[in-house]
C-alpha positions in Angstrom: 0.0 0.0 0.0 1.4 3.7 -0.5 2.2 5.7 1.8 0.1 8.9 2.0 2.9 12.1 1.6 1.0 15.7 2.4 2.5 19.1 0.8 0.2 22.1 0.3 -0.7 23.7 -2.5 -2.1 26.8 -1.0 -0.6 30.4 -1.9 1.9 30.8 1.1 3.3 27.4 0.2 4.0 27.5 -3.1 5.8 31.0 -2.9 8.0 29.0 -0.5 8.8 26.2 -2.9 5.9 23.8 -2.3 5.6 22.5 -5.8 9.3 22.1 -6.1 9.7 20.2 -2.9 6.8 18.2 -4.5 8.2 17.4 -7.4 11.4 16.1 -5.6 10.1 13.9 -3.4 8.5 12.3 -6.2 11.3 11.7 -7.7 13.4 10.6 -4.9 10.8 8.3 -4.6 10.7 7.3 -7.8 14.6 6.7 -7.9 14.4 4.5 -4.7 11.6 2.3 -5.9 9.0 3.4 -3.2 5.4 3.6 -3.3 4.0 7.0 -2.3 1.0 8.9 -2.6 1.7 12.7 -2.7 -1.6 14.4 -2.3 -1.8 18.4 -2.1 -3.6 19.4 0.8 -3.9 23.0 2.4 -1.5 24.5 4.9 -2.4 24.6 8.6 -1.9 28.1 8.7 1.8 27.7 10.4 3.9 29.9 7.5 7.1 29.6 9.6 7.0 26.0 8.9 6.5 25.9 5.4 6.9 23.8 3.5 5.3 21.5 6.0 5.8 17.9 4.6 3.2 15.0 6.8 3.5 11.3 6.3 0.4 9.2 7.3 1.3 6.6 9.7 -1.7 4.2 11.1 -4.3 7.3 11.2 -1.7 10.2 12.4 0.9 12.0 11.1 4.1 13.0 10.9 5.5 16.1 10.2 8.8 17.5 8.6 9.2 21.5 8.3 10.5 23.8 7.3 11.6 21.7 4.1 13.6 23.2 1.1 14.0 21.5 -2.1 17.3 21.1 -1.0 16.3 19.1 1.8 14.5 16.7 0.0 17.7 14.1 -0.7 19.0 14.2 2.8 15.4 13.5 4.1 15.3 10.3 2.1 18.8 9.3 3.2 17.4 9.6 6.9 15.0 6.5 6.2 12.2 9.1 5.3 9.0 8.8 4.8 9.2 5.9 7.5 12.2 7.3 9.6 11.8 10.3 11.7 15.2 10.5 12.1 16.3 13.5 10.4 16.5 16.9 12.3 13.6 18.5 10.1 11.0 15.9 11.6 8.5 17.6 14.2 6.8 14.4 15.5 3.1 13.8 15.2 1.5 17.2 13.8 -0.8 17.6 16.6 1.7 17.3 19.5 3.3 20.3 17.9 3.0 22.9 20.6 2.3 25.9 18.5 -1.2 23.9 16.4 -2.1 22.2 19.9 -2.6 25.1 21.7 -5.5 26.1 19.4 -9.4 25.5 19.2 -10.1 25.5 15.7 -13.8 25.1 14.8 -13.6 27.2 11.4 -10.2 25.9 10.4 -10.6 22.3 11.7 -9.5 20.9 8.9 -7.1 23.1 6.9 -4.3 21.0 6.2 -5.9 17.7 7.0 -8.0 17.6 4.2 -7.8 17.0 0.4 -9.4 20.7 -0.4 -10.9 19.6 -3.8 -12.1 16.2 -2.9 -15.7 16.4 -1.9 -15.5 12.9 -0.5 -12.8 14.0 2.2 -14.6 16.9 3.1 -17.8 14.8 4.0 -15.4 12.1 5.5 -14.2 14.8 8.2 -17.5 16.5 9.2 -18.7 18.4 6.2 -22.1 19.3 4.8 -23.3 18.1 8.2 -24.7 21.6 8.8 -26.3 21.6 5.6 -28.4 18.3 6.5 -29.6 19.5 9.3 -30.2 22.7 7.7 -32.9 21.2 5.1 -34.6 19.6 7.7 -35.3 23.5 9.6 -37.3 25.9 8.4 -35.5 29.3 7.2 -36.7 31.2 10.5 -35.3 28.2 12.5 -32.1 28.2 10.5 -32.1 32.0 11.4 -32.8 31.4 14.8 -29.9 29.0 15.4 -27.2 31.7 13.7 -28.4 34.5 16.3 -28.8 32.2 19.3 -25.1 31.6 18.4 -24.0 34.6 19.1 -22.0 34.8 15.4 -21.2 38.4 14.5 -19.7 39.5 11.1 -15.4 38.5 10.8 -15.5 41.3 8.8 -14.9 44.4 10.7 -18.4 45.9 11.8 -19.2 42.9 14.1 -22.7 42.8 13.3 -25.1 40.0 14.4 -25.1 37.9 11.8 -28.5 36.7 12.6 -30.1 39.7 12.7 -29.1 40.7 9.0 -30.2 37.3 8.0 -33.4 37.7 9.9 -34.3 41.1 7.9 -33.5 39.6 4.5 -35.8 36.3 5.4 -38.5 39.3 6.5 -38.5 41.2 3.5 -40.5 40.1 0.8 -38.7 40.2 -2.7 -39.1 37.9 -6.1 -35.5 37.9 -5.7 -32.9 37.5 -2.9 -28.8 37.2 -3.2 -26.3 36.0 -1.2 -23.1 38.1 -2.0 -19.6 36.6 0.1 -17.2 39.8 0.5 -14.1 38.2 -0.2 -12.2 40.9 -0.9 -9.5 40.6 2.0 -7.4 43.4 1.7 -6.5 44.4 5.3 -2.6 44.5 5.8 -1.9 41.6 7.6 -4.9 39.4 6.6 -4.9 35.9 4.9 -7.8 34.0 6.6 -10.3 34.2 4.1 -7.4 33.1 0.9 -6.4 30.8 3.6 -9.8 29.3 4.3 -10.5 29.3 0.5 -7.4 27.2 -0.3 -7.7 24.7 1.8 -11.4 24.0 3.0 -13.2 25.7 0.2 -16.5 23.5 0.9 -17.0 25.5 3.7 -17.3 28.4 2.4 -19.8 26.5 -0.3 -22.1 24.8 2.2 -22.6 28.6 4.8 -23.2 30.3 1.4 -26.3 27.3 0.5 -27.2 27.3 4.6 -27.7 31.1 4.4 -29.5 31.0 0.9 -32.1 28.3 2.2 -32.4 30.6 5.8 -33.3 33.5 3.3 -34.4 32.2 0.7 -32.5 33.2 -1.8 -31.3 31.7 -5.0 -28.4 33.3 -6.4 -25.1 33.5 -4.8 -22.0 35.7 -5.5 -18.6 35.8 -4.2 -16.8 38.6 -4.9 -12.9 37.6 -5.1 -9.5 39.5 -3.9 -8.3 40.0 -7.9 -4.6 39.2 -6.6 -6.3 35.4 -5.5 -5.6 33.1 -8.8 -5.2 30.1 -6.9 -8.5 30.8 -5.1 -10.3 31.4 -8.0 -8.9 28.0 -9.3 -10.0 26.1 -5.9 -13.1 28.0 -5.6 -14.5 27.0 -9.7 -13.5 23.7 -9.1 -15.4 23.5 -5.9 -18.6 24.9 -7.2 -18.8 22.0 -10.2 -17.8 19.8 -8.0 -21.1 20.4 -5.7 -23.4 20.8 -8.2 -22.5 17.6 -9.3 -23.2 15.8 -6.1 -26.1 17.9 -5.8 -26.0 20.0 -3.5 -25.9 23.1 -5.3 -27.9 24.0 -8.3 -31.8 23.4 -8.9 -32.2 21.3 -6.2 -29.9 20.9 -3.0 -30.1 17.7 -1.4 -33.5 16.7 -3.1 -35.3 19.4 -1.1 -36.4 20.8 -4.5 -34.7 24.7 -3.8 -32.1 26.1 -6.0 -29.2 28.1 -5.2 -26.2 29.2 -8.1 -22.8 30.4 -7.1 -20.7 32.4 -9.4 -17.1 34.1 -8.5 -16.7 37.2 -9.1 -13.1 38.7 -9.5 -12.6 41.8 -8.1 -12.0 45.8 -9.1 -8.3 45.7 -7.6 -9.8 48.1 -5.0 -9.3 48.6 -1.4 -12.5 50.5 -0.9 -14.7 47.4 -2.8 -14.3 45.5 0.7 -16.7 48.2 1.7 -20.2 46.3 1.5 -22.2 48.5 -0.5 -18.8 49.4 -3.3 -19.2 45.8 -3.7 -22.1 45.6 -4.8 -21.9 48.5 -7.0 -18.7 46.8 -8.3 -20.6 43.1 -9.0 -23.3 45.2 -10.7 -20.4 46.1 -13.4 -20.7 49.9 -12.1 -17.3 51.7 -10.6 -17.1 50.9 -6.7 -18.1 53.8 -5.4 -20.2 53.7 -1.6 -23.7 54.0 -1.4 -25.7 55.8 0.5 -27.2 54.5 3.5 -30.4 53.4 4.1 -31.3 51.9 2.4 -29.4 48.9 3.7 -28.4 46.1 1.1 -30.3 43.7 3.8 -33.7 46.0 1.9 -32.0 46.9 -1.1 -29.0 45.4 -2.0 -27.4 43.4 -5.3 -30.1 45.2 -8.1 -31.7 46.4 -5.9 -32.7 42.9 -4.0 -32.7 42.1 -0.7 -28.7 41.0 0.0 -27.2 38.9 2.7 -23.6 40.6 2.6 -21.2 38.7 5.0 -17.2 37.5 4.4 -15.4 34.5 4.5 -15.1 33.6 8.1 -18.6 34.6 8.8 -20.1 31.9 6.2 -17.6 29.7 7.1 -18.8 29.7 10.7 -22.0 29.2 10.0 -21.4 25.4 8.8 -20.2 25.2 12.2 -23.3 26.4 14.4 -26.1 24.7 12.1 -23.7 21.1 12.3 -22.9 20.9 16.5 -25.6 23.6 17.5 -25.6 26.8 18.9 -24.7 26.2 22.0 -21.7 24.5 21.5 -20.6 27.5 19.3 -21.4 29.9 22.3 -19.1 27.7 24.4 -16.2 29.5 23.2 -15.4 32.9 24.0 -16.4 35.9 26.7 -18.8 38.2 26.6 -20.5 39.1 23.3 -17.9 38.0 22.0 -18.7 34.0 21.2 -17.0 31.6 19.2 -13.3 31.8 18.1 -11.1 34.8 16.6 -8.9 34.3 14.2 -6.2 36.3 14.5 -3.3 36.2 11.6 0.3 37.3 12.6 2.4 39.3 10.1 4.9 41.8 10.1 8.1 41.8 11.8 7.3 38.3 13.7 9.3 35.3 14.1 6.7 32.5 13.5 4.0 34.3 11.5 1.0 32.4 10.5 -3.1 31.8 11.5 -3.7 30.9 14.8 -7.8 30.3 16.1 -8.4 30.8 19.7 -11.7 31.6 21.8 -12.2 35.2 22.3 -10.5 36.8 25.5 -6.7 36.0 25.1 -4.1 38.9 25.0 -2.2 40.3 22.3 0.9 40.2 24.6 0.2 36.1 24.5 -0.2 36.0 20.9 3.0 37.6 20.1 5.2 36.6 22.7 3.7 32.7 22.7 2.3 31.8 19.6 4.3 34.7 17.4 7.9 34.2 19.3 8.3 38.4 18.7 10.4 40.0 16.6 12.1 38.3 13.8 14.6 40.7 13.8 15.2 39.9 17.4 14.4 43.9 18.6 12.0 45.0 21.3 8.3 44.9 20.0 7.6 48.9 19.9 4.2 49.0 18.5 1.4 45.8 17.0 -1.5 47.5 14.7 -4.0 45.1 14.5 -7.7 46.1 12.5 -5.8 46.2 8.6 -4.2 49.7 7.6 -7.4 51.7 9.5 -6.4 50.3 12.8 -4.9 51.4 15.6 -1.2 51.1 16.7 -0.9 49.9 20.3 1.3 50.6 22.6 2.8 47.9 25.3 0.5 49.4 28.1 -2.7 48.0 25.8 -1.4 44.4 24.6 -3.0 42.6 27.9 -6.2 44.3 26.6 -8.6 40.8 26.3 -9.6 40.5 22.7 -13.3 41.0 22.4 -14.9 43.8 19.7 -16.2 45.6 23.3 -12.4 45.8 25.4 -11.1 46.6 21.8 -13.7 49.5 21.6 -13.2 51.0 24.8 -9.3 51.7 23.8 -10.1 53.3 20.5 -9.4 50.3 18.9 -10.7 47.7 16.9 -10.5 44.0 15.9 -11.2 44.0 12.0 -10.7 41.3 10.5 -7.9 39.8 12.6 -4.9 40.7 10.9 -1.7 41.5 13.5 1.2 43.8 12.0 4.3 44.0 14.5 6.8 46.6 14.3 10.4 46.7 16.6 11.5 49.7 17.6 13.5 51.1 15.0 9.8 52.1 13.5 9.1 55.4 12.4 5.6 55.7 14.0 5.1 59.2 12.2 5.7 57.6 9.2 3.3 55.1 9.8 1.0 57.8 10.5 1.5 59.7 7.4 1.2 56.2 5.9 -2.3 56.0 7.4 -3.8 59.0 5.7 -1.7 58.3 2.2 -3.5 55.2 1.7 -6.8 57.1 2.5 -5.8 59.2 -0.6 -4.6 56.7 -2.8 -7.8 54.1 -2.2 -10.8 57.3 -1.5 -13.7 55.8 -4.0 -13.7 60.1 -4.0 -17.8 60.5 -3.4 -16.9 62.6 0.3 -15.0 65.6 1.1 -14.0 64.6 4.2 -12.6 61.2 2.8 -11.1 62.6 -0.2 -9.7 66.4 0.6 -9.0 65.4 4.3 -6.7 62.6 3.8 -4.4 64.8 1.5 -4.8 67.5 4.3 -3.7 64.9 6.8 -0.4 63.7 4.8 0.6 67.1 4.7 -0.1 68.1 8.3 2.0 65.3 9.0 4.7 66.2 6.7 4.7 69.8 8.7 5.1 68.1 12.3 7.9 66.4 10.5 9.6 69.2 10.0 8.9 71.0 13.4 7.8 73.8 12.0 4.8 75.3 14.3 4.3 72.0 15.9 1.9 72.5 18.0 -1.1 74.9 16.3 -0.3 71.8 13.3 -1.0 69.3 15.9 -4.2 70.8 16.5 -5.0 71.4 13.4 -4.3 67.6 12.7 -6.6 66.6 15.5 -9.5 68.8 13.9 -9.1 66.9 11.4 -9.2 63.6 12.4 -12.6 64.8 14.1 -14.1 66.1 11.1 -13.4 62.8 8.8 -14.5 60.8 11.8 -17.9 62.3 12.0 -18.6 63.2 8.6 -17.1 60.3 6.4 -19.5 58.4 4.2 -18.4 55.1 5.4 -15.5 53.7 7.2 -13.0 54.3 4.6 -12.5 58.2 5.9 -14.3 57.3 9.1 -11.7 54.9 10.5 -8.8 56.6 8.9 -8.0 58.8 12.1 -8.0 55.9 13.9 -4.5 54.9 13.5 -3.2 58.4 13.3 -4.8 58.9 16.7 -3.3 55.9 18.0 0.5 57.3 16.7 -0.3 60.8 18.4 -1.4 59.9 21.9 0.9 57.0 22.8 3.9 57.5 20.8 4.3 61.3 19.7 2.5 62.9 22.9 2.7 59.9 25.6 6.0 59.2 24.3 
């Protein structure tokens, strides 16, 4: 019988050498006269250790990272893939400290599964939800999701229930589904990640929220720097309306719900819900007014269902186990896990799902290691590029959207950015209101004008010139585009440069 060799195929791993590690173990194998089966899963979400090889030994595994092509030969010499002798092997994969430290309900099986076999994803726990979905009724579907205590991964934190409840309320001929996957927070990777390697998921939330609304067409709307998503995510969606359970009718229940991807405008400010949907109706992604909502009058002017990744994701999770073993996890209004994805200057970067309530100080010191460049951690910005910079005073500050809120913070979507000391946190200020300008869909004043005002405030404190009255000047204006912003795009913007004044220009 073969023996079963894992290496990912998601995104991460391949720009590490995945497919060339691959190759050469298959054809060390090959040379040697052994009898493997390399099969492409996902990654776990633990980038430091990539490429993260796994040999299948009576139900477990093994694991060997981080593997270079190079180390392919020596490996083999070592008596691999039945010898964990060489210094590269890790042990069994979940005894590694860093994965078994986790609760993962939304990435439970990212990297154990075959991501385009629909057989393996039903063999580990999928389209469980979904069954006992079609045996509810859409307001009992609805009910579950907000007894759950879900709220959007997105950024807003909004019950998902509740916008699912409005939809099923409102009466339309038509109803859509639309997935927001247009991660473009600095930092973020969950939703690619997710995508990659347990696309079903994603599939099987988007049919449990369309039979909760009743609606019948699905969009996702896709990061346009994604290819290998977009490959993964096609290939999913034939692959369930195959086995029936997308399509004309799911599961033999005789409803219909259609996915289509959607690439994306190459915009930052499309992740905003409503330039979304301008952008999937083939118009320029500029933000909509507000109301009406998209939950009244969304995608052509249809009730909409407008929630990311995660949140779908999570969803498979709630209708499958129940909601009360989703509200298990967590603190607070704050239920379920958070998945939290360390980037920047950190020594084992990657995606790590815990419970709501842990520290940032315990996810960068523990799970992250600090600084790859070995230097004092100065400043973490967590939220994507709108998101505050926090000092060391705020990283035992429990993660929950409330805690987060009362600092002048926020959660986001998850992604961590850590910077050492040898940041220029003016410059990451000025940074803050240059993106502004450079991604502003242009429809407000205070969103367009001010974040050109705001660089160039900043340039002036640079220069020390009248420090002070430009200081207040800058504050004024971090009011005015907070208050009088369209949407978050300008309204959010003053939250990082806030963050840089108070604790590390002022405080500091």
């Amino acid at each position: 019988m073969a023996t079963r060799i894992f290496i990912p195929a998601d995104t991460t791993a391949l720009a590490l050498g995945a497919n060339a590690v691959a190759a050469e173990v298959a054809l060390q194998a090959r040379n040697r006269g052994l009898d493997i089966e390399l099969i492409r899963n996902g990654s776990r979400g633990a980038f430091w250790l990539e490429t993260l090889l796994e040999v299948e030994k009576d139900g477990w595994r093994v694991a060997y990272g981080p593997v270079n092509v190079r180390d392919v030969a020596g490996l083999f010499d070592a008596g691999f893939p039945e010898s964990c002798a060489h210094e590269l092997c890790l042990g069994e994969v979940g005894e590694i400290e860093w994965l078994a430290r986790q609760d993962r309900l939304t990435f439970l099986r990212a990297g154990v599964t075959d991501p385009l076999n629909i057989a393996d994803y039903k063999a580990h726990g999928g389209y469980e939800g979904l069954s006992n979905a079609l045996e509810m009724s859409p307001s009992q579907i609805v009910e579950a999701v907000l007894d759950s205590g879900l709220r959007g991964r997105g950024g807003a934190a909004f019950p998902t229930g509740i916008k699912w409840r409005t939809v099923l309320e409102v009466a339309a001929d038509q109803k859509y589904v639309a997935c927001n996957a247009d991660e473009g927070d600095s930092g973020s990777f969950a939703d690619r990640l997710l995508m990659e390697a347990d696309p079903f998921q994603l599939i099987e939330g988007m049919t449990i929220c369309a039979l909760a609304v009743g609606a019948t067409e699905g969009y996702i709307y896709l990061r346009s720097e994604y290819p290998r998503a977009l490959q993964v995510l096609n290939h999913t969606i034939a692959s369930a309306t195959a086995a029936g359970l997308l399509g004309d009718d799911i599961g033999g229940s005789g409803k219909a719900f259609h996915i289509q991807v959607r690439v994306g405008a190459g915009a930052y400010i499309c992740g905003e819900e409503t330039s979304m949907l301008e952008s999937l109706e083939g118009k320029r992604g500029l933000v909509r007014f507000k109301p009406p909502l998209p939950a009244i009058e969304g995608l052509f002017g249809k009730p909409t269902v407008v929630n990311n990744v995660l949140t779908l994701a999570a969803v498979t999770t709630v209708l499958a186990n129940g909601a009360e073993h989703y509200q298990d996890y967590g603190t607070g209004r704050s239920r379920g896990t958070l998945t939290v994805q360390l980037a920047g200057n950190i020594k084992r970067g990657g995606l790590v799902e815990i419970p709501f309530g842990a520290s940032l100080r315990e996810l960068v010191d523990d799970f992250g290691g600090g600084t790859a460049s070995g230097r004092p951690v100065h400043a973490i910005q967590i939220g994507g590029p709108l998101g505050a910079y926090l000092p060391e005073s705020q990283w035992d500050t429990p993660l929950d959207y409330e805690s987060f809120a009362e600092i002048g913070a926020m959660l986001g979507h998850g992604g961590i950015v850590v910077f050492d000391d040898s940041v220029d946190m003016l410059g990451q200020a000025r940074f803050a209101m240059e993106f502004c300008a450079i991604e502003s869909c242009g429809k407000c004043t205070p969103c367009r004008i001010g974040s050109v005002r705001g660089a160039e405030l900043i340039d002036k404190l640079r220069s020390d010139d009248q420090f002070s009255e430009n200081l207040e000047l800058l504050e004024d204006l971090c009011e005015t585009m907070d208050a009088g912003s369209l949407c978050a795009m300008g309204g959010l913007t003053p939250m990082p440069v806030r963050s840089v004044i108070r604790h590390f220009l002022v405080e500091g």
